[in-house]
N, C-alpha and C positions, 0 to 999 in steps of 0.2 A: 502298223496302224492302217485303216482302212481308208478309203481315199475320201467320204464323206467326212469323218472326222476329225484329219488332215486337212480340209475344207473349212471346219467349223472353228479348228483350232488356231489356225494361220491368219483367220479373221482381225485377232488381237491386234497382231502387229499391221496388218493393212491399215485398219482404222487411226490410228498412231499419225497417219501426215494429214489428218482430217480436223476440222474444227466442229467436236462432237454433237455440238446444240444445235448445228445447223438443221434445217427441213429435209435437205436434201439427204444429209446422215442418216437420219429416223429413219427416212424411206430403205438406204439400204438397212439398218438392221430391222425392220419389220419384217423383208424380204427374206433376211437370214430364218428369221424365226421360223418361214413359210419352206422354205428348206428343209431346214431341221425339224420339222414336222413329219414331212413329203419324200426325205430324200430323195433317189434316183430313180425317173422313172423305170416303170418293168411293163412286159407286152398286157400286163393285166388291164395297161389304161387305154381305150383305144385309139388316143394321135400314136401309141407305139407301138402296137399288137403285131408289126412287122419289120420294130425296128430292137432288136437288143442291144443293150451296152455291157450286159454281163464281159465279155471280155475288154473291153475297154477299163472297165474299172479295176480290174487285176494288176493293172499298170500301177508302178512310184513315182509319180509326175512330179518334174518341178512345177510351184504355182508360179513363180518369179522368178526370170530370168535372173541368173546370178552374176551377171557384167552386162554392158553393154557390148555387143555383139558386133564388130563393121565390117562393110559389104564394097566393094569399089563397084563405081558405077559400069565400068567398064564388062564387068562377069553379070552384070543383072542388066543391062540398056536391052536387050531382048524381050525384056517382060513388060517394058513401056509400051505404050499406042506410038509404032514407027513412025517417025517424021510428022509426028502430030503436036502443036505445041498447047500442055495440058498445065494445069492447077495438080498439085501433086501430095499427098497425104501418106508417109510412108513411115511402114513400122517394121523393126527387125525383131523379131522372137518380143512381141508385143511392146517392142522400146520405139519413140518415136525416134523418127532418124531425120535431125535438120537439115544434115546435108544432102539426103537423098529428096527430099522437099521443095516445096514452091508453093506455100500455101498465099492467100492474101484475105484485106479486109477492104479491099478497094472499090465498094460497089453493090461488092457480095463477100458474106465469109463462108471460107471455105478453111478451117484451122481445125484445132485438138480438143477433143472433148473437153479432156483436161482444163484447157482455159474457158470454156463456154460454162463448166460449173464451180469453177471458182473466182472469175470477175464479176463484179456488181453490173459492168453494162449489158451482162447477156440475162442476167436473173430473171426477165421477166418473162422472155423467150422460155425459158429454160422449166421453169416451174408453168408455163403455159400447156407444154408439150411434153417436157420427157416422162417414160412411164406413165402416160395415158392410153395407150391403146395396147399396149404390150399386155398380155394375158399373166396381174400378177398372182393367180394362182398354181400356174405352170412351174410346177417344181428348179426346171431347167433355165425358165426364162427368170426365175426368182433368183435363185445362182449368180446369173450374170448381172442383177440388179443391186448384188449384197457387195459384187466386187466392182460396181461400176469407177472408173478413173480414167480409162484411154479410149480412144475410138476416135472416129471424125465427128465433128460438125458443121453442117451446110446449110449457110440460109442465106435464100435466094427471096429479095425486098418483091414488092406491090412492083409490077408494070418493067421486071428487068428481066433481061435476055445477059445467061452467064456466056458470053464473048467465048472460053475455051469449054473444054470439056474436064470434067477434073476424077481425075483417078486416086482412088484408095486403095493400096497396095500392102499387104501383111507375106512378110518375106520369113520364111524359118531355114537357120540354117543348118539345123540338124547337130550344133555343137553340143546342146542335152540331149541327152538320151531318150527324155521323153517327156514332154512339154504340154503343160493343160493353160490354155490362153482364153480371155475373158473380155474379147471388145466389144464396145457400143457404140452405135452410130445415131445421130440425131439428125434427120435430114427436113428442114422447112421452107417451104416452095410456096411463096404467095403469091396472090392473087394475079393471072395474067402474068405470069413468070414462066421462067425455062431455064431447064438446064439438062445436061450429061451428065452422067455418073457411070463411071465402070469401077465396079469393087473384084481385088484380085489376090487371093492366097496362092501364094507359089510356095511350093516347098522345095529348098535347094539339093537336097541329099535325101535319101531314104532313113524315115525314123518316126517314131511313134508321136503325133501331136494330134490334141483334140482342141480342134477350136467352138467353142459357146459363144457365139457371137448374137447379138441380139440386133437389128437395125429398125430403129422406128421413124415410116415417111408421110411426112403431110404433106397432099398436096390441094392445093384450095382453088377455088371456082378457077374455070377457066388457065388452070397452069398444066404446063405438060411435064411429063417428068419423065426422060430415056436412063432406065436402071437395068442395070447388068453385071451378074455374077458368076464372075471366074473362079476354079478352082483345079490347082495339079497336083494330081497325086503321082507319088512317085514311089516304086515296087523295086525293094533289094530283091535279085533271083534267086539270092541262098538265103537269104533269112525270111522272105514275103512278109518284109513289114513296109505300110504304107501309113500313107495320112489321113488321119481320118476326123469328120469335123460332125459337128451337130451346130447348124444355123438358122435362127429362127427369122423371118423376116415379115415387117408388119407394116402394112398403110391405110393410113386414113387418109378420108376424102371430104371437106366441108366447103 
């Protein structure tokens, strides 16, 4: 089966832990639609005229990790900011990991997508901003719009300075073979606001992952926003297979 198809088919059961009428549903299956229109792009379009995925989609990707995946802290404390004490957002092979964590709502949120689009108290943030500036006719970014369910979310209130820095961390540890991951970030920074952000894919072992990661950042009059993205790839010398990602990364300014 071809890896769009596998995409389109696998859909079924995603949508399954969803409450189908919602707005925010629609929006992913419009999205699908715009996919399944579009599929993948090719150098024919020019944001890719130098970028191929032909080999990338010969891969048999898991969509979904098939267990929970765990990491002791002690083999990953290197990939943290040393001796820095931070807000912490951390996903193994796209599972969130509580205990690898330190999110709060204390001021500022800094939590899981996940919970930003399915409680009533964030819905109005939520339908404010997400999938407003992200380009939804981008084959790519429609993709990750149709699987939207994980990622962080960051909102930083009118007149507040976020106290640490907070890091978002996507750890793979190479136990599939070969893993196609789908997070989204919602980051909102009002007025006269501050904060840190380091976002960081570490791959543990050598092995085939392609991350579609989409992040969309508002930042409004007078907020600063320090955003940074890390990414390690890591090269088997007898097989040269490494990690390889397609990330799209989008901000507004009002």
């Amino acid at each position: 089966m071809e890896l769009k198809d596998k995409l389109l088919d696998s859909f079924i059961a995603f949508e399954e832990d969803f409450v189908l009428d919602e707005e925010l549903h629609q929006k992913r299956i419009d999205a699908l639609k715009i996919f399944e229109s579009k599929g993948f792009p090719t150098k024919k379009i020019e944001g890719w005229k130098y970028t191929s995925l032909e080999r990338l989609l010969q891969k048999d990707y898991i969509l979904f990790s098939k267990s929970e995946n765990c990491i002791d802290y002690k083999d990953v404390k290197k990939y943290f900011l040393y001796d820095v004490d931070t807000y912490k957002i951390v996903f193994i092979d796209g599972v969130y990991s509580p205990f690898l964590s330190d999110t709060t709502h204390d001021g500022i949120d800094a939590c899981l997508m996940s919970a930003a689009l399915t409680k009533p108290k964030y819905r109005d943030l939520v339908n404010r901003y997400f999938n407003k500036i992200a380009d939804s006719q981008d084959s790519m970014t429609a993709l990750n719009t149709s699987f939207t369910k994980e990622g962080a979310y960051i909102y930083i209130p009118k007149n507040t300075v976020a106290q640490k820095p907070i890091e978002v961390v996507h750890f793979a540890t190479g136990n599939e073979q070969a893993l196609w991951l789908q997070p989204r970030n919602l980051i909102v920074v009002d007025q006269n606001a501050q904060v840190q952000i380091i976002e960081r894919h570490q791959s543990l072992k050598p092995h085939e992952l392609v991350t579609n990661s989409v992040t969309e950042i508002y930042a409004h009059q007078e907020a600063y926003v320090d955003y940074y993205k890390l990414q390690t790839i890591l090269i088997s010398p007898r097989k040269n297979k490494a990690t390889s990602a397609c990330i799209r990364f989008l901000l507004g300014v009002s």
